[in-house]
C-alpha positions in Angstrom: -40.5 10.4 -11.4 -39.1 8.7 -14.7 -38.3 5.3 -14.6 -34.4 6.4 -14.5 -35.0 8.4 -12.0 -36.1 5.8 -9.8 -33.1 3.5 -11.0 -31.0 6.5 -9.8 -32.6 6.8 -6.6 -32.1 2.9 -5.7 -28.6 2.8 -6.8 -28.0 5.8 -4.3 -28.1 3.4 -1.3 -25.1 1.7 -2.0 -22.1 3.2 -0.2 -18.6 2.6 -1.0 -17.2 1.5 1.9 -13.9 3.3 1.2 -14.6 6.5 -0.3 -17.9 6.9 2.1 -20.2 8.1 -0.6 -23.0 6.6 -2.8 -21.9 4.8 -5.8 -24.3 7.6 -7.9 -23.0 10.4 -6.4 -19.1 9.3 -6.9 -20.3 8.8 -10.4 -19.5 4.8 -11.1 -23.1 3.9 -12.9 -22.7 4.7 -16.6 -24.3 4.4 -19.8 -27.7 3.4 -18.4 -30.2 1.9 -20.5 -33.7 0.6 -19.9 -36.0 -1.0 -22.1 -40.0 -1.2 -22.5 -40.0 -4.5 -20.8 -37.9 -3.5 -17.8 -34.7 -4.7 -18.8 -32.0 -2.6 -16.7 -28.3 -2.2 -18.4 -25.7 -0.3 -17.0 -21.6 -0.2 -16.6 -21.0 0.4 -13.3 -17.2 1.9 -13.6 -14.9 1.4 -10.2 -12.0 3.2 -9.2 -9.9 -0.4 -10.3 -10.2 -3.7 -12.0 -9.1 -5.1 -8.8 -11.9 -3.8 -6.6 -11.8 -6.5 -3.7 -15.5 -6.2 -3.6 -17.2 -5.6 -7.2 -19.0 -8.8 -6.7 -20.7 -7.4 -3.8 -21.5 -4.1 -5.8 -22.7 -6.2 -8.5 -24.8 -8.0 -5.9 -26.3 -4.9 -4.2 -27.2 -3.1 -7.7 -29.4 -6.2 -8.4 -31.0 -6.3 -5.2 -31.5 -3.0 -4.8 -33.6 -2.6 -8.5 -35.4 -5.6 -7.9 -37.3 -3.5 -5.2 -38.8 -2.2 -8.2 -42.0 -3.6 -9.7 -41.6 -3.0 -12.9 -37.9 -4.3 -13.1 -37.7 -7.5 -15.3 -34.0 -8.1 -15.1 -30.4 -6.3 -14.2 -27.5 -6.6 -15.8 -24.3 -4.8 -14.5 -21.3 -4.6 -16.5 -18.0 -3.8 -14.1 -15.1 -1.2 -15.8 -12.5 0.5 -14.0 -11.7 4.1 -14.1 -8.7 5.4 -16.8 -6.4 7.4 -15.2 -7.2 10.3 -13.1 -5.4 13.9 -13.5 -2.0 14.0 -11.9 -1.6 9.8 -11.5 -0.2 9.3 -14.9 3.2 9.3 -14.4 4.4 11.7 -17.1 6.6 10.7 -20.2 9.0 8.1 -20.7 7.5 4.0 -20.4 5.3 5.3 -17.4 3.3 7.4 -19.1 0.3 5.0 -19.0 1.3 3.5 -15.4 -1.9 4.4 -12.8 0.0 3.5 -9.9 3.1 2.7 -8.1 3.5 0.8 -4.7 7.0 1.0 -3.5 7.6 -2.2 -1.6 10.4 -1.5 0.8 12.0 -3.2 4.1 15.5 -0.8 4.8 17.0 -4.1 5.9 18.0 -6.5 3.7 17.1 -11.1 4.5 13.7 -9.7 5.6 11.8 -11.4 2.2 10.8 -7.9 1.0 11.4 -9.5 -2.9 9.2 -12.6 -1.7 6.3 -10.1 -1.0 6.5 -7.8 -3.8 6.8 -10.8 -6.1 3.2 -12.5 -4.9 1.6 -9.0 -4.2 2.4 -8.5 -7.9 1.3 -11.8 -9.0 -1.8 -11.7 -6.4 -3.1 -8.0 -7.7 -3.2 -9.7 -11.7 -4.6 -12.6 -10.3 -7.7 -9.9 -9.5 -7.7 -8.7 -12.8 -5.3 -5.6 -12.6 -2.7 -4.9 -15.1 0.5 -5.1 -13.1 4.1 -4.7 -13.4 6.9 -5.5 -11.0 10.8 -3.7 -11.3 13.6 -5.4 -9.4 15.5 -2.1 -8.5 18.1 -3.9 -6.5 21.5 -3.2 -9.2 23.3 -5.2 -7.0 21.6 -8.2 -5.9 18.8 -8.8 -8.3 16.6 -11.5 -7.3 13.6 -11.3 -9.9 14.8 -13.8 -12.6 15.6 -16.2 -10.0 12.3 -15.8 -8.1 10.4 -15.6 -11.5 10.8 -18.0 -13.8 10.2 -16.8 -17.3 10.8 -17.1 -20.8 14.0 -15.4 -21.0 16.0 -15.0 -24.6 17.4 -11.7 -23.8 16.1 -8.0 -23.7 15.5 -6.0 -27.0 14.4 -2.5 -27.9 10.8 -1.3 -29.6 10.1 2.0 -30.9 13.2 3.1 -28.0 11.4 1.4 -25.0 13.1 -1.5 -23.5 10.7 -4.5 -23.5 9.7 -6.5 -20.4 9.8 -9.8 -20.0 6.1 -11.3 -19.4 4.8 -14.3 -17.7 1.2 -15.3 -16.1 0.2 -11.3 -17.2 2.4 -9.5 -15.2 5.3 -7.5 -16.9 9.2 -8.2 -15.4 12.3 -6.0 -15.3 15.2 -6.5 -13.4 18.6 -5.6 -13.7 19.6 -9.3 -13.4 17.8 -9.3 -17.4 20.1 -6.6 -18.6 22.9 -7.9 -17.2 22.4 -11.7 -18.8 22.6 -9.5 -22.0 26.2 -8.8 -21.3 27.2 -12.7 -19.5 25.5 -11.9 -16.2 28.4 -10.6 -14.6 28.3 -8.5 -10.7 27.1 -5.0 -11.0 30.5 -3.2 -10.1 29.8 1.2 -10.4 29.3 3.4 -8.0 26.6 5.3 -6.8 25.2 7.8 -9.7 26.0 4.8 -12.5 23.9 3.3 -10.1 21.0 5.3 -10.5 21.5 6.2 -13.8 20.8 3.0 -14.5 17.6 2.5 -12.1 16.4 5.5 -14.3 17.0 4.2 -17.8 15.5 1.0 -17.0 12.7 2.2 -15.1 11.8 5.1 -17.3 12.8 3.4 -20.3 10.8 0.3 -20.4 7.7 0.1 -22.2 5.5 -0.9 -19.5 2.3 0.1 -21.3 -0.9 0.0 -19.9 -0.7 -0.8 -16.2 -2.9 -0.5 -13.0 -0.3 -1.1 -10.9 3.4 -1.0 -11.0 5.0 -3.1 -7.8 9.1 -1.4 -7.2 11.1 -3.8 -5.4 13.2 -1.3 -3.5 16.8 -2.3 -2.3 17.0 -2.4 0.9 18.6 1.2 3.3 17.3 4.7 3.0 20.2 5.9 1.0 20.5 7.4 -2.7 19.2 5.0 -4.5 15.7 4.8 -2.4 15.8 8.6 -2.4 16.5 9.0 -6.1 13.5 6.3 -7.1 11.0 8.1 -4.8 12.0 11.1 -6.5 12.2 9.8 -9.7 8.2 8.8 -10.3 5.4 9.5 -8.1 4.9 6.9 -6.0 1.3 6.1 -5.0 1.7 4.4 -1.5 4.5 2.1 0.3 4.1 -0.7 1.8 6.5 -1.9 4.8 7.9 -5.5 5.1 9.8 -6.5 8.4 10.5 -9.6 11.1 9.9 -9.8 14.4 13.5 -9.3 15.6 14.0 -5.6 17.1 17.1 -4.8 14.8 14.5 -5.2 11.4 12.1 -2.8 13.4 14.6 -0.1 14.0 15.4 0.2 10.7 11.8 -0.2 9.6 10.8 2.9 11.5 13.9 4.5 9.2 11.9 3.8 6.1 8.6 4.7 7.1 9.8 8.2 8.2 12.0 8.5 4.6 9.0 7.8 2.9 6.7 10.6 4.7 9.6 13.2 4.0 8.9 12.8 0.1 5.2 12.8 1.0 4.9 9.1 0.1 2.1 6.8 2.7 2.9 3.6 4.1 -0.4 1.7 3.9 0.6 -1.4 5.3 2.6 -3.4 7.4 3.7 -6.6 6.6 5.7 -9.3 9.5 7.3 -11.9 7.5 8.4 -14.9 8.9 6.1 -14.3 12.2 5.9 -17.7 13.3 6.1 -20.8 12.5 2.9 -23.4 13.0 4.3 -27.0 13.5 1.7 -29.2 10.9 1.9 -31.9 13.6 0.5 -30.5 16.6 -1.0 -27.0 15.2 1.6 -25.3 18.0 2.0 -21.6 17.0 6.2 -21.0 17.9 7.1 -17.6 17.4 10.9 -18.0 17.0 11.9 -14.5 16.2 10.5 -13.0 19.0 7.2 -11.3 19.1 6.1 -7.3 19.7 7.6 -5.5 16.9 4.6 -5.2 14.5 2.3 -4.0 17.3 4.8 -1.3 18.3 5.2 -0.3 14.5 1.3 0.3 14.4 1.0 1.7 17.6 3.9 3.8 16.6 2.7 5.5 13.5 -1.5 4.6 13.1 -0.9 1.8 9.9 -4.0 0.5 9.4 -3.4 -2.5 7.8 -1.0 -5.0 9.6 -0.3 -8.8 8.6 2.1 -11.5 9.8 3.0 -13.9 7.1 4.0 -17.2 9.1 7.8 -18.9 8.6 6.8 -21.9 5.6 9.4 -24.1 3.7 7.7 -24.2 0.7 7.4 -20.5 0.1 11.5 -20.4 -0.1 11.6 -23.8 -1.7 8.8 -22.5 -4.6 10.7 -18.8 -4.8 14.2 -20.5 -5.6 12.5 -22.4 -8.4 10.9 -19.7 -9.7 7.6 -20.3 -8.7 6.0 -17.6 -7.1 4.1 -19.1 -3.8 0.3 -17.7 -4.7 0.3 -19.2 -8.2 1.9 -22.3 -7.2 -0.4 -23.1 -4.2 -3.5 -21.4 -4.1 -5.1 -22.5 -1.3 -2.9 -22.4 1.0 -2.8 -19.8 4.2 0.0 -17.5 2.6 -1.6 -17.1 -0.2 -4.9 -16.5 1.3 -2.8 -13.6 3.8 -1.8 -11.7 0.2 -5.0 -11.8 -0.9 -5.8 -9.7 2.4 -2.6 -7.6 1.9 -3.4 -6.8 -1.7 -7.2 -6.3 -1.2 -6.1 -3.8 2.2 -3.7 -1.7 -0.6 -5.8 -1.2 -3.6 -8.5 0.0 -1.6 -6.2 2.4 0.4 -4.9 3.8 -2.9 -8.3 4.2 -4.1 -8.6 6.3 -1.0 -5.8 8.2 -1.6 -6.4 9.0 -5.5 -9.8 9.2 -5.1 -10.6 10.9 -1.8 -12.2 9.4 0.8 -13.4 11.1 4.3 -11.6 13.9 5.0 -8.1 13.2 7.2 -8.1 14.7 10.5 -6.5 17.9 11.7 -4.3 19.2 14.3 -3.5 22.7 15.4 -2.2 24.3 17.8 -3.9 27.6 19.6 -2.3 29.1 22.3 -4.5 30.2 24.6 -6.7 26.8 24.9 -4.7 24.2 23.6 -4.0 21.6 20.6 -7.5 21.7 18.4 -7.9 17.9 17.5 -11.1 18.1 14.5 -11.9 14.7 13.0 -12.6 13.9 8.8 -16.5 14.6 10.1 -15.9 18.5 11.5 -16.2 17.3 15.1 -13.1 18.7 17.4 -12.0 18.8 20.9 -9.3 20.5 22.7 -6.0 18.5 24.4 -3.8 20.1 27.0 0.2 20.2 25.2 1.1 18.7 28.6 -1.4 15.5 28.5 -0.5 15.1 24.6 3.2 15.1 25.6 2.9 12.3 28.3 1.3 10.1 26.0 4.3 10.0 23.5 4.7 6.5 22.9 8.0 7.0 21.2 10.7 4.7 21.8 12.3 7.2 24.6 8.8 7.4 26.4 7.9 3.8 26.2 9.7 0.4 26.3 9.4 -1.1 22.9 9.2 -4.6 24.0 7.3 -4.6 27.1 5.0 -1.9 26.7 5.5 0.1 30.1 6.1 3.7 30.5 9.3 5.3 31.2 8.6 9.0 30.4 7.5 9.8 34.1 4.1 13.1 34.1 6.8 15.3 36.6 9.3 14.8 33.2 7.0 17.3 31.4 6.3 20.6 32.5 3.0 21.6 32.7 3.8 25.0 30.4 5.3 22.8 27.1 4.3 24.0 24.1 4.4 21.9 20.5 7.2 24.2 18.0 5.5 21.8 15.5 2.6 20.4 14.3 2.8 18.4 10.4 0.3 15.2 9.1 2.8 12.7 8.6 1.4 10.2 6.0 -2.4 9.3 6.2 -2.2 8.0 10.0 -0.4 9.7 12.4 0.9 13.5 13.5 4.3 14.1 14.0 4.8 16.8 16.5 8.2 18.7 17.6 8.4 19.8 21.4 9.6 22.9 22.8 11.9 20.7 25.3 13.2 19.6 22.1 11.6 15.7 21.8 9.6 14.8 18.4 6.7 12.2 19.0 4.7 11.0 16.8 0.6 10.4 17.1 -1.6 7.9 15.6 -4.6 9.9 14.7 -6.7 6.8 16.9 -5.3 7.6 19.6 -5.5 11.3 19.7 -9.2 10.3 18.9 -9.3 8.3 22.4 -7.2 11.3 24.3 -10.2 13.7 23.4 
């Protein structure tokens, strides 16, 4: 065996913990080179700059060639991928743009701008090129929330030019309309989104890994129009614990699966709020909401963000809470939130394990089959009973209200569709639609 064979071979034992290959066989080591003295150089090339765990991959690539006698030192450069087939978004300012995360609530006062803002901020802050679009027309919050170097907006080459601060690239409405004496955005519904368009697919955002939307808030034109507009890589849901934010959460998430976009992650603002005196945790808005949502639909990723004065008192001026205070415990929870996405859109672009599937087959029953092959058979009848749909189960206390003699042993599902990368939606011949995490038709079987 040549002496890069036996690199190869070591570097095989690493797994990406996402994608559930080796790091050899996804193709990440590049442009190895080994000298007569057993110096070991390679690039080993991720699926983004913001990898939440390169320094682990860096870690195990040493380890695992200094098994190696003949090995005299390692050195491991870390690169990203470019842009895979089909991610690009074509033409216009997006041309070079990787990704775009929608950032949505349906429900306006829930903080949705506060956690687009730091997401943005927090993904450059791991060494992605990121953008962030305010496309609220009529309330735009960005150059509020941001402060930046402002002297007005001006054209290059036909491409609108962001405003930039702390290496993330800024547009807003609320810029374009300081041009003209920052006056209210009074038009109606396609000026609206003809204006969304032109300075969404007009700006020159250049190079980016990731390009944060700021989405207003409702499930209307607008939000239909944007998700239509450019592909959106994944959404991410913000809400509070009352029950009128979660109704209208579950709005969004289902508008965002019939345009075939994923909700990776949950996000409860204002959860609670810890008094600094006594360490008390006081959940004022109520509590339940954010369980039921990923009980509901299978999210994976789930955060609360406590209730803090100085996250509002930072946003107003213009300070973004995860540059301004580094250390603290909200910033450390979008750390979490943004390490949770990049590697869910990694899995997305990329391909991880295989998504499970569900059929139905009429003489035995639905035909659960996980991403490994295995499968297993559910009786319609059991599979209806366990609908955990707001109908079938109260939302706040958990217990069961859909009663086993409500559902006739003969039921058959009309339906069967994947809906987004977590759950199954599934439409009934008695004329209900429930929705299944993929988990928990895992436990059923």
């Amino acid at each position: 065996m040549s002496r890069e064979q036996e690199i190869l071979e070591q570097l095989k034992t690493i797994i990406d913990p996402d994608l559930g290959k080796d790091i050899v066989t996804l193709g990440f080591v590049k442009d190895l080179e080994i000298s007569e003295a057993g110096d070991v150089r390679f690039n080993l090339e991720l699926t983004t700059p913001a990898c939440p765990v390169k320094e682990e991959f860096r870690t195990s690539c040493s380890e695992a060639l200094a098994k190696l006698s003949w090995v005299s030192s390692v050195a491991v450069n870390m690169t990203a991928a470019a842009g895979r087939p089909g991610v690009a978004q074509a033409g216009g300012g997006l041309a070079k743009v990787k990704h775009i995360i929608g950032v949505a609530s349906c429900k306006g006062g829930v903080g949705k701008s506060t956690v687009a803002v730091n997401l943005a901020f927090t993904l450059a802050g791991m060494d992605a090129a990121v953008g962030i679009f305010d496309a609220d027309i009529y309330g735009p919050s960005l150059p509020t929330m941001v402060g930046a170097d402002f002297e007005g907006l001006y054209q290059h080459e036909n491409q609108i030019m962001p405003v930039e601060t702390n290496g993330v690239k800024l547009m807003s409405f609320g810029y374009a309309s300081a041009n003209t004496g920052g006056g209210p955005a009074i038009m109606r519904g396609p000026m609206v989104t003809q204006v969304i368009n032109q300075l969404l697919t007009g700006t020159g955002w250049g190079e980016l890994d990731y390009l944060v939307i700021d989405m207003p808030p409702g499930t209307g034109d607008i939000q239909l129009t944007i998700s239509q507009l450019v592909s959106m890589t994944a959404a991410i849901m913000v809400t509070t614990p009352q029950q009128i934010s979660f109704v209208d959460v579950v709005k969004g998430i289902e508008m965002f699966d019939k345009v075939n976009i994923p909700t990776v992650a949950v996000i409860e603002n204002m959860s609670y709020f810890e008094c600094a005196q006594c360490g008390t945790r006081h959940e004022l808005f109520g509590a339940g909401a954010m369980k039921q949502l990923v009980n509901q639909f299978g999210i994976a990723n789930s955060f609360a963000i406590p209730l803090d004065a100085d996250v509002s008192r930072l946003s107003d001026s213009g300070q973004p809470v995860v540059l301004a205070e580094p250390e603290s415990v909200v910033t450390s929870i979008y750390r979490e939130v943004a390490a949770a996405t990049v590697r869910e859109i990694s899995k997305i672009v990329f391909g991880g394990e295989s998504k499970p599937e569900v059929a139905f087959e009429p003489d035995q029953g639905i035909l659960f089959t996980t991403g490994d092959g295995a499968s297993a058979f559910i009786a319609p009848a059991v599979l209806r009973r366990n609908c955990r749909c707001a109908n079938c189960i109260n939302e706040m206390t958990g217990a069961r209200t859909l009663k086993d003699e409500d559902v006739s042993d003969d039921i058959r599902p009309e339906t069967i569709r994947s809906m987004g990368n977590y759950a199954v939606n599934v439409e009934w011949s008695d004329g209900h639609t429930s929705i299944y995490p993929y988990a928990m038709l895992e436990q059923l079987v």
